[in-house]
N, C-alpha and C positions, 0 to 999 in steps of 0.2 A: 798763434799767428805771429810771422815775425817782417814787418811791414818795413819799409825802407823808407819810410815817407818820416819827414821833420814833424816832430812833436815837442812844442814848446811849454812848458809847465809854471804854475806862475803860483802865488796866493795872492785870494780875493776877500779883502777884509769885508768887501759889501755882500758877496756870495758866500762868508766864511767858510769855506771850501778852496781845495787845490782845482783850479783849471788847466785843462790840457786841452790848447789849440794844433788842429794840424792845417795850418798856413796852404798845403799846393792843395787840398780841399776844400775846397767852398763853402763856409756854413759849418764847416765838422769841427766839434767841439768835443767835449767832456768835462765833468767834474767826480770831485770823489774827495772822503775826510783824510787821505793821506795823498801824496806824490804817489807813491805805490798804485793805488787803487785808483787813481785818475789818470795813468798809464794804461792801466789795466779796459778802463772803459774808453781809455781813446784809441784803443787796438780793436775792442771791438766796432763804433763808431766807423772807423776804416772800413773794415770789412763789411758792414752795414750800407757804408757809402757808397764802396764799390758796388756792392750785389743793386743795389738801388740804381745805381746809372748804369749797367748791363743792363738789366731788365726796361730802363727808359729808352734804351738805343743811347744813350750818350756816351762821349767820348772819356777815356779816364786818364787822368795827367799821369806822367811817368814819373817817380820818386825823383827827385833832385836829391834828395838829402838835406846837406845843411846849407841854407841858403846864404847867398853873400849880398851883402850890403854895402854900396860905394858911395 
């Protein structure tokens, strides 16, 4: 999958684990013991989210990208 949606990747000394938030989805997260692999499961997470709010009737935000902050 190649998603257009911001995925932000961080480390969590409390989670010791990489997290990967995607920001214009609500709730959708990921982690994983590499940046790699916490890409990797915040692509699927997306697609998970998506197929999750088509099946609820909900609406699904349009990729922004990189978001801006003023």
């Amino acid at each position: 999958m190649n998603s257009k949606y911001e995925i932000i990747i961080y480390w969590s000394h409390e989670d010791n684990a990489y997290i990967a938030e995607i920001p214009e989805l609500p709730g959708a997260m990921a982690d994983g013991a590499s940046d790699q692999e916490a890409f990797r499961h915040a692509e699927i997470v997306i697609q998970e989210w998506i197929e999750t709010a088509q099946n609820m009737g909900r609406s699904i935000p349009e990729p922004r990208g990189k978001l801006m902050y003023v």
